[in-house]
N, C-alpha and C positions, 0 to 999 in steps of 0.2 A: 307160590309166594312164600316170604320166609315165614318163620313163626316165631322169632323170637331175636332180640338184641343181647349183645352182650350185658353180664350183669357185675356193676363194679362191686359189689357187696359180694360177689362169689369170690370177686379177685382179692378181695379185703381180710374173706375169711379165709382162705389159704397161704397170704402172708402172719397171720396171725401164726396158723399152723407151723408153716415154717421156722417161723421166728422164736417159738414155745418148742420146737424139734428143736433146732441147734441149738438152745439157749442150752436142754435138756442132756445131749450127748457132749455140751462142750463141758460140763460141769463133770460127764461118766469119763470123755478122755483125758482130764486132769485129774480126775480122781486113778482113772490107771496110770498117770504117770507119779503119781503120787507110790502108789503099791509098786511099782517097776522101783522107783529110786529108792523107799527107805525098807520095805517088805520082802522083796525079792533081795535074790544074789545081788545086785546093786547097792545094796546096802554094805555091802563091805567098803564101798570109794567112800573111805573118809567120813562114813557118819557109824559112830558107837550104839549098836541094837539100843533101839528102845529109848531113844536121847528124843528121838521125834517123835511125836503124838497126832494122830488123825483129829482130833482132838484141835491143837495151838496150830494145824495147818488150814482147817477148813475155813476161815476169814479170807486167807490167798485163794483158795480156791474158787470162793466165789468172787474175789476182786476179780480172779482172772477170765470165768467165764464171763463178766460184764464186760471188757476189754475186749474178748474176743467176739463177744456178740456187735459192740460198737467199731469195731475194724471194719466186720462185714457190712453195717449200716454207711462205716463211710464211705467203703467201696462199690454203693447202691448194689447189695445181692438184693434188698429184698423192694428190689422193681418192678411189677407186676408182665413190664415188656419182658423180661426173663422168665418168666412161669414155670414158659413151654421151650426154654433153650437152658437145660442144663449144663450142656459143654459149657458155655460163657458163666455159668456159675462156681464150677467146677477150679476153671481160672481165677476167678477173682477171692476163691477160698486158698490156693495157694498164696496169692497176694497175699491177701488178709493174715495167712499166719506168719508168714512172715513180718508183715507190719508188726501184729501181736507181740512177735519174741523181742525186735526191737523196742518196742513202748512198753512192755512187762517189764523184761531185763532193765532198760534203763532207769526208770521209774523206781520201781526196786531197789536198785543202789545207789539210786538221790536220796531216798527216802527213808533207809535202814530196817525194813521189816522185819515185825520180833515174828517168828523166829525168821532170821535171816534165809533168805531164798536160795536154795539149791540152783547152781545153774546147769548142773546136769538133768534136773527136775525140769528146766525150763526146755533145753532142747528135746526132752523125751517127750514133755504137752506136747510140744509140735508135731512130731509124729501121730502122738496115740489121738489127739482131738481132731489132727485133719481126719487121718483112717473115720475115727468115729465116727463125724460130719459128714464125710465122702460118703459112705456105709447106708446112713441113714438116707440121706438126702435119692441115693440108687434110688431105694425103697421107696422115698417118697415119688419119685418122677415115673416108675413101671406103676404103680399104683395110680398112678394124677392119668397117663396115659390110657389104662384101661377105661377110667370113671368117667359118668357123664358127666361132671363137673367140668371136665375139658373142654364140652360144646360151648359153655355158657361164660367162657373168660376168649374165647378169638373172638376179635374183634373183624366187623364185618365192614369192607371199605369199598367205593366210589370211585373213580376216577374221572375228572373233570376234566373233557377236553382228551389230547394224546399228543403226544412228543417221546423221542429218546430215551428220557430218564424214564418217562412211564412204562414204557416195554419195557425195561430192567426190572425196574421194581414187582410189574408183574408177575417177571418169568421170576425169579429173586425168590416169591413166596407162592407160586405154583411150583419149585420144586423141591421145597422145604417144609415136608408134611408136618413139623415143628412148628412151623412157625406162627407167632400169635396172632395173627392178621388172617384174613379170607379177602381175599380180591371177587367181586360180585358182580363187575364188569363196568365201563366207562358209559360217559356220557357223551354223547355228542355235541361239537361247540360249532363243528364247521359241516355245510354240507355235503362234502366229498366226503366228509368222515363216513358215510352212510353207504358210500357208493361199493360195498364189498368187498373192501380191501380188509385183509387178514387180518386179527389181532389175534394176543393169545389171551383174551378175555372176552366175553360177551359184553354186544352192544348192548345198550337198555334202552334206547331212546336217543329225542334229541333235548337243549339245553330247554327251551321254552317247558318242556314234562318234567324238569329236575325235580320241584316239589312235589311232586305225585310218587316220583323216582326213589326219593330219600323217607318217605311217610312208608309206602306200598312194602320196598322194600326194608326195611327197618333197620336201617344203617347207619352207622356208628360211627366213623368219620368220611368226611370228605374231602381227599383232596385234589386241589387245582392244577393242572398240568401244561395250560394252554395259558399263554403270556401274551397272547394276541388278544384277550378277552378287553375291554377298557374297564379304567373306574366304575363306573358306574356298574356293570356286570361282577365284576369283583367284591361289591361292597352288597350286591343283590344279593349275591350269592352268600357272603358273609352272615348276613341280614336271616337269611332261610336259616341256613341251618343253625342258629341260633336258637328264630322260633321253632323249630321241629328236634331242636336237642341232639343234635348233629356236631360234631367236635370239624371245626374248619380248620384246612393247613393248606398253603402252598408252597411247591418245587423249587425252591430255588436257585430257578434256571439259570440267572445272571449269575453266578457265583460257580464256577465250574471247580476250584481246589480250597482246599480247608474250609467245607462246609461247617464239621465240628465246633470251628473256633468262631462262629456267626453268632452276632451280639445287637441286642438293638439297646441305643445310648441314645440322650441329648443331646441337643449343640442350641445352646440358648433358645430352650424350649422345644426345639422341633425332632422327631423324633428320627435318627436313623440306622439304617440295618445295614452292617458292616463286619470285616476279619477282624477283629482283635487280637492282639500277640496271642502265640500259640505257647501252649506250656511250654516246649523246648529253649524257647527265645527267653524265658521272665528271668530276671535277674537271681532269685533261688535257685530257681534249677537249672540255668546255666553254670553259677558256681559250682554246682553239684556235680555236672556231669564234671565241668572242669577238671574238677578233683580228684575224678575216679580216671579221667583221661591221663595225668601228669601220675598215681600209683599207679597206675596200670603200664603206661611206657617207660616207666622207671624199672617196673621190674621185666619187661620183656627184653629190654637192654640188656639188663642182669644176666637173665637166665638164656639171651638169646646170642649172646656175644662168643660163647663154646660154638656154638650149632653154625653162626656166620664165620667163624674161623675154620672150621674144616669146609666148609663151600668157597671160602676162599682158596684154600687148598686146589680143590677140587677142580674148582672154574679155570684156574690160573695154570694147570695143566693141561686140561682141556682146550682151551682157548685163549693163549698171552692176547695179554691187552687190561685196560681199566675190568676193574669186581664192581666196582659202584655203579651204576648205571643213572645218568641224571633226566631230569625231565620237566619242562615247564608245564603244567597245571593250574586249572581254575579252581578258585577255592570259595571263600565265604566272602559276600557281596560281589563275586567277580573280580575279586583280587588275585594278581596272581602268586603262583609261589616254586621253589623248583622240588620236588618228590625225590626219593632216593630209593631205589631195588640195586638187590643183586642181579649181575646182569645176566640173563638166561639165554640167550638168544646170541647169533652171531655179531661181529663188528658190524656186517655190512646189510643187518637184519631189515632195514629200512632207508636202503639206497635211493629206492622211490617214489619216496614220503611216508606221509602216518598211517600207518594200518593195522585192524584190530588181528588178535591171534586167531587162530583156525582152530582146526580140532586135525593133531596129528603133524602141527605146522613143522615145514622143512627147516624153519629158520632157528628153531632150537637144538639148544646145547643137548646133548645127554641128559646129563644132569641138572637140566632145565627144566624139562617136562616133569621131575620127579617134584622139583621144589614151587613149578606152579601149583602143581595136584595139592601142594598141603599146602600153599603160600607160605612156603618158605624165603619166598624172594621179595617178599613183604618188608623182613623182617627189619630194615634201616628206616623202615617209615615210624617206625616208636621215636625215633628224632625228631620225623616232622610235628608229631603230638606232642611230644614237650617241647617243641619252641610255639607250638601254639598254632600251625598251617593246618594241622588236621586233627580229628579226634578218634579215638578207641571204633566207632561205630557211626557208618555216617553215608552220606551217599557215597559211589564212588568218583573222585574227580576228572574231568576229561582236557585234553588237549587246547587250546583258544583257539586252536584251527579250524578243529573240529565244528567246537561249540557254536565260532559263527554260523556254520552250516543249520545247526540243531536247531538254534533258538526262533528261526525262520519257518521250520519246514516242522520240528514236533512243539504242539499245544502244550501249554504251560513247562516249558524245557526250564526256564529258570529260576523260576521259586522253590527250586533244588539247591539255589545255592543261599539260603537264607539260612544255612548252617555248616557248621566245619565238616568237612566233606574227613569220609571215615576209612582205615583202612581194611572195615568190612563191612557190610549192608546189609539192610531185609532184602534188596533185591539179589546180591551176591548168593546170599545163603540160600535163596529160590530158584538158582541153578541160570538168573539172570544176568551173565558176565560175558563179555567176549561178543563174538558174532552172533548176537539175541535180537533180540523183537526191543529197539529203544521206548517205541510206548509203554512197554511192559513193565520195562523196568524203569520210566518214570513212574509210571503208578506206582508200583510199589513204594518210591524213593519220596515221593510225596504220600503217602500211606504212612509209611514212617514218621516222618518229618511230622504229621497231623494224630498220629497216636503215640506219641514217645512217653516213655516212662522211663527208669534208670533200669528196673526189673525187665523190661523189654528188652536194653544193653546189651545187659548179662543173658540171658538166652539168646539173642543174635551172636554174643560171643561164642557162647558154648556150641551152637552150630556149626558155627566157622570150621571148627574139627571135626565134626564128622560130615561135612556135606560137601561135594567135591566135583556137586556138577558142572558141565563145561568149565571143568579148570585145567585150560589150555594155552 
């Protein structure tokens, strides 16, 4: 039997901890950026020894550690669900300093601080506070690791019922000795549940023993798996674990993509639980990406207009005939539009209809197979982003021919297209392109589509170059 629930005052006290660490190291790596720009050889860019005083700086520097500590609060580090996953804290301190340098910086020269802000000072905090941050937090997490305080913040959970989602979730945090959760084994809803078929969790019972189940074993949430249960069992259930101080959830079985974006609203009084636009869609941060889609293909044009005139060259001795290669494509709501590539492949590369490239395919150029490898043959689709058909980062789009096949035969095929389909992907960059596994790389493409940030963008772009699996 167990002997113990988790304790939110453990989990209380080690945010606290956290939060009094970073406050603490964010103030030491602004204070070394501080000695890096006016103390050190740095001091020779442009500031006169001794003009600065540690003195008329220390007011910035704690404006800025409060800044940096409220970035990480807006980017919830200190979630108690993260404790015990410091990779994902790790992340959102990157985020955060960068938000920091943004809302410093700008702040700063709305505001005119005396003494005015170095902004070499500003990019150097960045550095020495994340290092700091990173540094400390190691220390905290191999320390948090060894200690028994670790037993006393996983929280110990139930499973009510079994379905699909529940074997995931299970295997999900039996193989993530991180993780803040203990699976303690399900409950039985149905009688066949009993009859010895495998789980990778211990049975505990059946549903009539649940309150003996959730008391006995001292557990900390429970939740529902089995959507076969009625009202009435639901609302028992509800009702228990309430009185027994049990935290109640259910699976959200009907709702199979953009869980994240699950919202429960009004409708003249009545309550209901629904998708609500997902960040990528809101009218902010559509502009936003917009914005960065129309610089960013303005200057791939620029800078890519040299690199498409010698593959003109190139193609056009290789192989007389059209360099542009055209192509009708589904795009955002299923509208269509036509794509442009350099063409890689022979005239006659698709005599027999549409089909995806191979690996090693006969039907390319020379000089084909080099400029898939870097999507170089990409490179005219920065036109289709500035008229607006596609964007910098996005699904990738497919044929109408295709897609009527697709939207038939793979589960949620087209809430893929509820955004400007990109000339490079989470799934592309996951080696997901060409002759792949199409589920897979709709997961990923709705993974995207339900995690997007602008900082997500730019690291799917920066991939794009070095990652080159099946680019064929």
């Amino acid at each position: 039997m167990a002997t113990k629930r988790s304790y939110p005052r453990t989990q209380n006290l080690l945010l606290v901890l956290q939060i009094s660490g970073d406050t603490f190291f964010a103030f030491l790596g602004l204070l070394m950026a501080y000695w890096l720009r006016f103390d050190s050889a740095f001091n020779r860019v442009g500031v006169t020894p001794g003009n600065t005083r540690l003195a008329d700086y220390l007011p910035l520097l704690v404006i800025g550690t409060v800044f940096f500590i409220a970035s990480f609060a807006y980017l919830k580090v200190y979630d108690a669900r993260i404790l015990l996953r410091p990779h994902r804290a790790f992340g959102l301190f990157a985020k955060g300093t960068f938000f920091w340098f943004c809302l410093f910086l700008g702040i700063s020269l709305a505001l005119k601080f005396e003494p005015s802000i170095s902004r070499l000072f500003v990019a150097l905090a960045c550095i020495t506070t994340l290092a700091s941050i990173v540094a400390w937090r190691l220390g905290f997490n191999l320390w948090l690791a060894r200690s028994h305080l670790r037993e006393r913040i996983v929280q110990r959970v139930v499973i009510i019922g079994w379905s699909n989602d529940a074997e995931k979730l299970v295997e999900a945090i039996n193989t993530d000795r991180n993780h803040p959760y203990e699976v303690v084994g399900y409950v039985s809803t149905q009688a066949e549940e009993l009859s010895g078929v495998r789980r990778p969790c211990m049975c505990l019972g059946g549903y009539p023993e649940l309150e003996a189940i959730l008391s006995d074993r001292l557990i900390d949430i429970a939740i529902v798996a089995d959507f076969d249960l009625n009202t009435g069992q639901l609302l028992h259930i509800a009702n228990l674990c309430e009185r027994v101080y049990v935290q109640f959830k259910i699976m959200p079985s009907f709702f199979r993509i953009f869980v994240s974006s699950l919202h429960l609203q009004t409708i003249s009084g009545v309550p209901v639980l629904g998708v609500e636009d997902l960040r990528i869609v809101s009218v902010t941060n559509a502009a936003l990406k917009r914005a960065t889609d129309l610089v960013g293909a303005l200057a791939g044009l620029i800078l890519g207009a040299p690199i498409m005139l010698v593959l003109t060259i190139i193609i056009k001795r290789e192989s007389p005939g059209p360099i542009i290669y055209r192509q009708v494509r589904t795009g955002r709501h299923g509208k269509t539009f036509t794509i442009y590539k350099l063409r890689s492949m022979r005239l006659d590369a698709e005599t027999t209809g549409a089909q995806w490239a191979v690996e090693a395919d006969p039907r390319r150029l020379k000089i084909g197979a080099f400029m898939r490898e870097w999507n170089l043959d990409e490179l005219p689709q920065f036109w289709n982003v500035l008229t607006g058909d596609m964007s910098l980062v996005g699904p990738r789009p497919e044929r109408p021919e295709l897609i009527e096949k697709f939207e038939r035969e793979i589960p949620h095929y087209n809430p893929r297209h509820e955004v400007r389909p990109g000339i490079t992907g989470w799934a592309q960059v996951n080696g997901l392109r060409g002759n792949t596994s199409l589920v897979d790389r709709i997961r990923y493409d709705l993974y995207y589509i339900e995690n997007w940030s602008l900082l997500f963008d730019f690291q799917i772009m920066l991939l794009t170059f070095v990652k080159q699996k099946n680019a064929y």
